[in-house]
VMD Tcl script that builds the backbone (N, CA, C; Angstrom):
set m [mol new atoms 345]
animate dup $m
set s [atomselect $m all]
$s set {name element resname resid chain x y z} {
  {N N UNK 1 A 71.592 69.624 99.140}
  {CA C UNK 1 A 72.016 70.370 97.965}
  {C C UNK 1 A 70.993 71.429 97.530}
  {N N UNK 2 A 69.671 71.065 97.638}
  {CA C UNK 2 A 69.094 71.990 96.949}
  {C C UNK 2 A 69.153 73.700 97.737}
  {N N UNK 3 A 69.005 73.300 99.361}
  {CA C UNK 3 A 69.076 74.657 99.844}
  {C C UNK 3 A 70.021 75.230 99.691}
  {N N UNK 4 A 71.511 74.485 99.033}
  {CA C UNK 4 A 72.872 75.100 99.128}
  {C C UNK 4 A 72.745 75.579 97.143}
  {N N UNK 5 A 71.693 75.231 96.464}
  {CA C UNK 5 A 71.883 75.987 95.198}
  {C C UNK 5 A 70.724 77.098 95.229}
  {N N UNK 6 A 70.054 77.533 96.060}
  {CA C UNK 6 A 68.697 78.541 96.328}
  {C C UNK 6 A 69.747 79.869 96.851}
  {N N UNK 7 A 70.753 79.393 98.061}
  {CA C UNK 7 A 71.995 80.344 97.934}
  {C C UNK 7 A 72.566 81.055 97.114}
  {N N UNK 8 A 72.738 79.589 96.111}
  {CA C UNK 8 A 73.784 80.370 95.084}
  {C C UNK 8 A 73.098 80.999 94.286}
  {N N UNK 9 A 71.992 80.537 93.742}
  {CA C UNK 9 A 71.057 81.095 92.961}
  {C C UNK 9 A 70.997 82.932 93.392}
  {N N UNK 10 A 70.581 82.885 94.471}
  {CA C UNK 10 A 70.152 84.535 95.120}
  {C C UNK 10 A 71.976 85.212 95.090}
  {N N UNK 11 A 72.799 84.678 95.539}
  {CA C UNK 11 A 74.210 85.200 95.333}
  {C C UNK 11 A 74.182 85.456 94.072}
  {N N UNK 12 A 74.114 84.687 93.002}
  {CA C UNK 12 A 74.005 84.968 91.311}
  {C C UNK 12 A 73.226 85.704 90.896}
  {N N UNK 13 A 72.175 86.038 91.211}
  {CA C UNK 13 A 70.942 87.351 91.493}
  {C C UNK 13 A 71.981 88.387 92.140}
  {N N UNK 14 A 72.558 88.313 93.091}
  {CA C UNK 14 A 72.816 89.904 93.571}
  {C C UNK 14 A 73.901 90.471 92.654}
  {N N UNK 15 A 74.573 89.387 92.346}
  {CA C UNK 15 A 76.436 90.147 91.683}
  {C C UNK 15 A 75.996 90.633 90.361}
  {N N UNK 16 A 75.046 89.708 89.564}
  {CA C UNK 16 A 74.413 89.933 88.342}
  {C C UNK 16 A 74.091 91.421 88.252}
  {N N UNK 17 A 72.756 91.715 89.115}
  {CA C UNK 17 A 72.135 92.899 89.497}
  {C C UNK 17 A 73.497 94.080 89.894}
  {N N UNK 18 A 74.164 93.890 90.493}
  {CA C UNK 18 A 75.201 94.548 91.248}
  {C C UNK 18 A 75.946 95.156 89.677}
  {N N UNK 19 A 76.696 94.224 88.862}
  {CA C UNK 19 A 77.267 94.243 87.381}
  {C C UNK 19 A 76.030 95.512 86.107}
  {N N UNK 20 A 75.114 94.902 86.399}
  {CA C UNK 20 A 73.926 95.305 85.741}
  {C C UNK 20 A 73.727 97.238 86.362}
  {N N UNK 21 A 73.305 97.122 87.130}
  {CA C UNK 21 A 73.264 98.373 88.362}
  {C C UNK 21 A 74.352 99.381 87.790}
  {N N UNK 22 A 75.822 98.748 87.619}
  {CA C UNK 22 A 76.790 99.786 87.545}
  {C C UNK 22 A 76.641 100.054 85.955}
  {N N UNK 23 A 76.769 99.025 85.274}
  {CA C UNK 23 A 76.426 99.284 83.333}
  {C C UNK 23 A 75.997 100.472 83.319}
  {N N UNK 24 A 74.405 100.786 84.054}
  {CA C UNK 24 A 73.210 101.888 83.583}
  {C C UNK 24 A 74.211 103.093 84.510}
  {N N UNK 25 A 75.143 102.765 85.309}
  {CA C UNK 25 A 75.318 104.108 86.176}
  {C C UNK 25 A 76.598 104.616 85.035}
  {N N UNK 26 A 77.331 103.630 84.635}
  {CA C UNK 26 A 78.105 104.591 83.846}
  {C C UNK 26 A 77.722 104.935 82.521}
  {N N UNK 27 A 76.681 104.450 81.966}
  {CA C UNK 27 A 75.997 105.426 80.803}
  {C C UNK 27 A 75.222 106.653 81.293}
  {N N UNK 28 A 74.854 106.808 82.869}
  {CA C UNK 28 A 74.730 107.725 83.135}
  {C C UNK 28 A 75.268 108.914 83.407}
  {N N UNK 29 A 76.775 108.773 83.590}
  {CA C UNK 29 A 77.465 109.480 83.711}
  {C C UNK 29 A 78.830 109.679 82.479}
  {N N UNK 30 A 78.428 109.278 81.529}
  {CA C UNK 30 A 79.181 108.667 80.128}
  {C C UNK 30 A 80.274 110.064 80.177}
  {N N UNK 31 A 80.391 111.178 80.295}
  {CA C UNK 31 A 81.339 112.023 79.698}
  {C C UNK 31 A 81.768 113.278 81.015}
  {N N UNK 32 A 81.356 113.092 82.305}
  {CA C UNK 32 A 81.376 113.485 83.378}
  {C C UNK 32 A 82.277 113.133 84.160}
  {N N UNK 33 A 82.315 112.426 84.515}
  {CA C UNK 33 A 83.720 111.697 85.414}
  {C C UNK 33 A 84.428 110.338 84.923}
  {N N UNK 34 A 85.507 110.186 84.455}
  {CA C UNK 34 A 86.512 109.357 84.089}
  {C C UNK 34 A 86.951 108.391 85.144}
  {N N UNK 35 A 86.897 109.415 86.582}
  {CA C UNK 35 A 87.199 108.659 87.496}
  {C C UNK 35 A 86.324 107.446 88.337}
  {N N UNK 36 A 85.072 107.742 88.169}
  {CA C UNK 36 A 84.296 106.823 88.939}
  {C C UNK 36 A 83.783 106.102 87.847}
  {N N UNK 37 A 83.612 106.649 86.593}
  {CA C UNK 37 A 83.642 105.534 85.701}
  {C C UNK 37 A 84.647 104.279 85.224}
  {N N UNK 38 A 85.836 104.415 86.238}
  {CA C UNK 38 A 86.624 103.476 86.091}
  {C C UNK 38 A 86.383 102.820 87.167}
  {N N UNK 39 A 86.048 103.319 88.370}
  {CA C UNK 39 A 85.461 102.587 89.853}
  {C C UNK 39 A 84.405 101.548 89.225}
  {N N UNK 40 A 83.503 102.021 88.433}
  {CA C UNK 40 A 82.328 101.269 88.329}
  {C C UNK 40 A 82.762 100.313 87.457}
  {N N UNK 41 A 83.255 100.603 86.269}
  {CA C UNK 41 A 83.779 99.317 85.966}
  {C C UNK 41 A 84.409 98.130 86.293}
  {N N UNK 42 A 85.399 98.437 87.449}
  {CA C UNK 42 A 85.880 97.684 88.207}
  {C C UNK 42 A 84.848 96.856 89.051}
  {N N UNK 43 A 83.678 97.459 89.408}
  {CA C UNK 43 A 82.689 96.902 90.334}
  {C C UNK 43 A 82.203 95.668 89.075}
  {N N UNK 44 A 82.128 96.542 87.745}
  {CA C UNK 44 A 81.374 95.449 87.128}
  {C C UNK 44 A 82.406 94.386 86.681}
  {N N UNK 45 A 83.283 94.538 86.434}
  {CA C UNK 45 A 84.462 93.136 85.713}
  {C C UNK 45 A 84.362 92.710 87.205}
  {N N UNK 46 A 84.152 92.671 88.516}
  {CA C UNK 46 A 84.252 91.794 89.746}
  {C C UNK 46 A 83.177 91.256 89.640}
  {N N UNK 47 A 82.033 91.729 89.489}
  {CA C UNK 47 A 80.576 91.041 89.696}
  {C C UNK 47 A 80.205 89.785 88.926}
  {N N UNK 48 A 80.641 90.536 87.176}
  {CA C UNK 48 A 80.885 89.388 86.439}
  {C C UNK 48 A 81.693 88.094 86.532}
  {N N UNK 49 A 83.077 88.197 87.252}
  {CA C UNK 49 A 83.667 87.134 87.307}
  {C C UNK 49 A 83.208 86.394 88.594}
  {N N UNK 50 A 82.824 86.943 89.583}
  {CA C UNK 50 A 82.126 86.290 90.593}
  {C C UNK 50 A 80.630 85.823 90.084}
  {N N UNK 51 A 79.727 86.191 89.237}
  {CA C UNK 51 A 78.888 85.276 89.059}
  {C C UNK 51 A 79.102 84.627 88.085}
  {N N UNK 52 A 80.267 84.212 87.058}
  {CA C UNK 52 A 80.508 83.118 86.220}
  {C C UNK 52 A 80.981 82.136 87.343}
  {N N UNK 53 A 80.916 82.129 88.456}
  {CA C UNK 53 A 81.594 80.966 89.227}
  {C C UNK 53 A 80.431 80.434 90.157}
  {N N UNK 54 A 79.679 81.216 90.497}
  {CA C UNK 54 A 78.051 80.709 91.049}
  {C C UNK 54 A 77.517 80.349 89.899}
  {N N UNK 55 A 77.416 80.785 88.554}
  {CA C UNK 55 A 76.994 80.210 87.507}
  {C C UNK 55 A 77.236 78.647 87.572}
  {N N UNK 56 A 78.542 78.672 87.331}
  {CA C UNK 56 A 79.172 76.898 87.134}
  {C C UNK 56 A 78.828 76.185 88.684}
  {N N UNK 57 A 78.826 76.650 89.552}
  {CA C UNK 57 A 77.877 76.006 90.732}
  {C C UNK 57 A 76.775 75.825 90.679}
  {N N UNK 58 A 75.562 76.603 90.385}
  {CA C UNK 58 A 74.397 76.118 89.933}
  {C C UNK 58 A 74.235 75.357 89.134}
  {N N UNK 59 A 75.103 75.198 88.421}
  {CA C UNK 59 A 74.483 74.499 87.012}
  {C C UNK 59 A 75.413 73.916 85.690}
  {N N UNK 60 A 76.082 73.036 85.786}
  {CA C UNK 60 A 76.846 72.501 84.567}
  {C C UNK 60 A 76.849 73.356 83.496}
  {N N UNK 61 A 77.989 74.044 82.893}
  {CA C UNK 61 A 77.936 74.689 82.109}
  {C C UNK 61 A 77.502 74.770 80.471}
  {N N UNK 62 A 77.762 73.434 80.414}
  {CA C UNK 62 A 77.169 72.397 79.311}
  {C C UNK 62 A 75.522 72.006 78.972}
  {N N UNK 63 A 74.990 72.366 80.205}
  {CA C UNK 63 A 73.484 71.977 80.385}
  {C C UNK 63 A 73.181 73.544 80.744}
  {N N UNK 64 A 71.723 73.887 80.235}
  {CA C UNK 64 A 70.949 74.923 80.005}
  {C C UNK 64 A 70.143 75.036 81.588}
  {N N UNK 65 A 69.589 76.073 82.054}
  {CA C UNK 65 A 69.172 75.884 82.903}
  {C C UNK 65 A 66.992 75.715 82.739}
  {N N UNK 66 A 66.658 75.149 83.432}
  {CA C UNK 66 A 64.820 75.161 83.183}
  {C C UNK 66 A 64.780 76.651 82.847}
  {N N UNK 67 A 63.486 76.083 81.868}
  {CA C UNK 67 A 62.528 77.746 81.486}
  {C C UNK 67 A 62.211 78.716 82.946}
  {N N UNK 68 A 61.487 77.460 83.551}
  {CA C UNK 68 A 61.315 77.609 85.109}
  {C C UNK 68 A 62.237 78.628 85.853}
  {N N UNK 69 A 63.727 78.606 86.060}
  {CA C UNK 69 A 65.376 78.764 86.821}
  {C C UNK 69 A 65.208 80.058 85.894}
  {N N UNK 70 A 65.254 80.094 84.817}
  {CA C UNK 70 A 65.606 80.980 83.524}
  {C C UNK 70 A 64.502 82.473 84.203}
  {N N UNK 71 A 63.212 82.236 83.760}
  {CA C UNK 71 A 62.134 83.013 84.262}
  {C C UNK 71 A 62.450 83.863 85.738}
  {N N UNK 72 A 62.653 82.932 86.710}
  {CA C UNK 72 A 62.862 83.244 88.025}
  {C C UNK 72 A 64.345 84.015 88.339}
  {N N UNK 73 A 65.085 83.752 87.160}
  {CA C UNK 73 A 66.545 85.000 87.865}
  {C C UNK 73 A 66.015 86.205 87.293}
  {N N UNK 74 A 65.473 85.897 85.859}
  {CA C UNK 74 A 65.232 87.468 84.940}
  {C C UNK 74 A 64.370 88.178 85.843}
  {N N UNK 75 A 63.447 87.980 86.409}
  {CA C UNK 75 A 62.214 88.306 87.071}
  {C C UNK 75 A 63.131 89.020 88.740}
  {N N UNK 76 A 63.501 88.279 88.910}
  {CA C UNK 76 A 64.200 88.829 90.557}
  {C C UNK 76 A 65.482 89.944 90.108}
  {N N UNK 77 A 66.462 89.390 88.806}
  {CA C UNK 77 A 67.507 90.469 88.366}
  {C C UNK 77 A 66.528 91.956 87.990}
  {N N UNK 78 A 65.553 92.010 87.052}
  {CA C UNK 78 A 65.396 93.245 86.892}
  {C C UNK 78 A 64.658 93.953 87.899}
  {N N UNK 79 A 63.467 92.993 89.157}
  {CA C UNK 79 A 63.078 94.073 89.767}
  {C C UNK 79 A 64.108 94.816 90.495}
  {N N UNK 80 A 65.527 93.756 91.544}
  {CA C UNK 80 A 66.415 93.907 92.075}
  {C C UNK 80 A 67.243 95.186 91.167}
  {N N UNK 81 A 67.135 95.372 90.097}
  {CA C UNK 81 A 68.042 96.439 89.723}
  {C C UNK 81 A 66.810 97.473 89.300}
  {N N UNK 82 A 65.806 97.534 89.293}
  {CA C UNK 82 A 65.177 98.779 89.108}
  {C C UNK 82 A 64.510 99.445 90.320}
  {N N UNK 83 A 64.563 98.429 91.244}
  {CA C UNK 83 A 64.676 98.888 92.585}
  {C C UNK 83 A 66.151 99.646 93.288}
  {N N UNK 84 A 67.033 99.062 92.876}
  {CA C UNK 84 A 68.061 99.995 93.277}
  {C C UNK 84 A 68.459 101.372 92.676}
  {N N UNK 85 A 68.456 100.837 91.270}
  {CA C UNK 85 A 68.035 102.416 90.543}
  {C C UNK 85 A 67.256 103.607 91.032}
  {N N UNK 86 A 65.999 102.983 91.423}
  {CA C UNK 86 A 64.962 104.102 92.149}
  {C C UNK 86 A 65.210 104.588 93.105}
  {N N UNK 87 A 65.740 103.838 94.088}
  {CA C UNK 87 A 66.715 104.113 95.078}
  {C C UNK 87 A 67.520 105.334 94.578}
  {N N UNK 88 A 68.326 105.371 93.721}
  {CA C UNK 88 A 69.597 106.089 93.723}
  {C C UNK 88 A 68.981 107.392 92.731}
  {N N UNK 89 A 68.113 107.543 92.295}
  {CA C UNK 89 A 67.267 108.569 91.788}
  {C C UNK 89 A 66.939 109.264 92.889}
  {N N UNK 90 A 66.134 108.519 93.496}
  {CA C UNK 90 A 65.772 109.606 94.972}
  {C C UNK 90 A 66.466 109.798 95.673}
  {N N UNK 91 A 67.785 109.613 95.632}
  {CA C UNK 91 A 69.046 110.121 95.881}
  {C C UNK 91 A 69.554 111.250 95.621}
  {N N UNK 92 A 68.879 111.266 94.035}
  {CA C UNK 92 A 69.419 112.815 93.248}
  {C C UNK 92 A 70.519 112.162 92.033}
  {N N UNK 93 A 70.521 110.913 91.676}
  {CA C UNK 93 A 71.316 110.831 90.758}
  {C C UNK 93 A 70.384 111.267 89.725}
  {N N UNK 94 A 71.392 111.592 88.541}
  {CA C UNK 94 A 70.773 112.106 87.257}
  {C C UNK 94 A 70.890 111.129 85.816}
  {N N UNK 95 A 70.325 111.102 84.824}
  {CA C UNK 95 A 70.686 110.618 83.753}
  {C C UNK 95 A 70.576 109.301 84.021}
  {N N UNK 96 A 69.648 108.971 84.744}
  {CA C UNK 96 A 69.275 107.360 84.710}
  {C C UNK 96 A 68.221 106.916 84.242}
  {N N UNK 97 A 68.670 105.803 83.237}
  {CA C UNK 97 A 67.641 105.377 82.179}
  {C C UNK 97 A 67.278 103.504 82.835}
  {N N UNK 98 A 66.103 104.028 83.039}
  {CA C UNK 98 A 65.850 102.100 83.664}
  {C C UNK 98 A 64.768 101.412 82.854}
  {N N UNK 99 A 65.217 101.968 81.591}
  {CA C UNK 99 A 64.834 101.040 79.983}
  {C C UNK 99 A 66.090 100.123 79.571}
  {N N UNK 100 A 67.046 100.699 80.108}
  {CA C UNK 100 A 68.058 100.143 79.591}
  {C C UNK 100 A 68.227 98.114 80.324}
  {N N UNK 101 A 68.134 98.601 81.297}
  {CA C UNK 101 A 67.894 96.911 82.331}
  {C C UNK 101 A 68.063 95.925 81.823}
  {N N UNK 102 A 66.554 95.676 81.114}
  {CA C UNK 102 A 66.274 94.611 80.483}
  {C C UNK 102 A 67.555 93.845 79.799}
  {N N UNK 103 A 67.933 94.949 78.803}
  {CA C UNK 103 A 68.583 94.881 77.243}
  {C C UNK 103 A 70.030 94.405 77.961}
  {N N UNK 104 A 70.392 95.227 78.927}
  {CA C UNK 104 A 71.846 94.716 79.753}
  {C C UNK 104 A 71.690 93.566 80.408}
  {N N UNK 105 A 70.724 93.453 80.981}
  {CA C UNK 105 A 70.527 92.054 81.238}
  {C C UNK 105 A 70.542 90.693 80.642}
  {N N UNK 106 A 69.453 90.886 79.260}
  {CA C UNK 106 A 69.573 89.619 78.421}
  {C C UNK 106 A 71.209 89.491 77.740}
  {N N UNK 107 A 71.852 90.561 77.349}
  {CA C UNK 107 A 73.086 90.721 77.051}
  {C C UNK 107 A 74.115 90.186 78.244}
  {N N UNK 108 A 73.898 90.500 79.220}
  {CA C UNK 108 A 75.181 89.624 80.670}
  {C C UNK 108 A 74.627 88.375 80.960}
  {N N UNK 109 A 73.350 87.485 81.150}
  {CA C UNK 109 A 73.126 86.432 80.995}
  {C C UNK 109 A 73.509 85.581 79.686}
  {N N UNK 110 A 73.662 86.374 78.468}
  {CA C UNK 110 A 74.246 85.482 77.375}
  {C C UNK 110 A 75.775 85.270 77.288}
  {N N UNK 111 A 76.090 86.062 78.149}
  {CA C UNK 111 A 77.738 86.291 77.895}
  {C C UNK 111 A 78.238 85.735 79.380}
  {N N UNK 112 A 77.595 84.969 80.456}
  {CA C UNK 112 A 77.740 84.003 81.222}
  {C C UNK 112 A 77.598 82.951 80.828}
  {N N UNK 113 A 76.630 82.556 79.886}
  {CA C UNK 113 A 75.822 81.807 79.321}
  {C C UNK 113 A 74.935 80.635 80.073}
  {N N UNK 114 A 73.905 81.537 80.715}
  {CA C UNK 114 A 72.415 81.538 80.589}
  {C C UNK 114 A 71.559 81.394 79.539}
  {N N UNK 115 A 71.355 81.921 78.780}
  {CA C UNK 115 A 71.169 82.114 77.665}
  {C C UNK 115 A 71.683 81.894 76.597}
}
mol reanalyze $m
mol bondsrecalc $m
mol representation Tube
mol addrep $m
């Protein structure tokens, strides 16, 4: 079991990050395209409902997860999304704010409830 929740754990890290990733891309593009701001949303209502279900696999929904578990997604979710961000800057995207991360983050872990 444990190597089969270190899986899910890193799967719940990527969709998180993935959900998170698109948030900052469509405030980046807030009044520019209608159209891929509906793409991205779509990316994010999938990410989210796919990690409320690795959520309830890791971890009884009823029970909190360790400070320990807690520390170790926040820590891997934001480098994982400010690394992709940077990525997509040196791409040439514009209007990307990777202050925002954090704040979207503690906000989609509470509304899985992580937190």
């Amino acid at each position: 079991m444990p190597q089969n929740r270190k899986k899910l754990i890193e799967l719940f890290i990527g969709n998180l990050s993935n959900a998170i990733i698109h948030e900052i891309l469509i405030e980046a593009i807030k009044d520019k395209s209608k159209e891929i701001a509906s793409y991205y949303q779509k990316e994010i209502e999938n990410a989210v409902k796919i990690s409320k279900k690795y959520r309830e696999k890791i971890n009884p929904i009823n029970k909190p997860l360790s400070n320990k578990d807690l520390s170790y997604l926040k820590t891997k979710i934001l480098n994982k999304v400010k690394t992709e961000l940077k990525i997509r800057i040196s791409k040439g995207y514009k209007n990307i704010d990777l202050t925002l991360a954090d704040e979207l983050m503690n906000k989609m872990l509470k509304d899985i409830g992580i937190i």
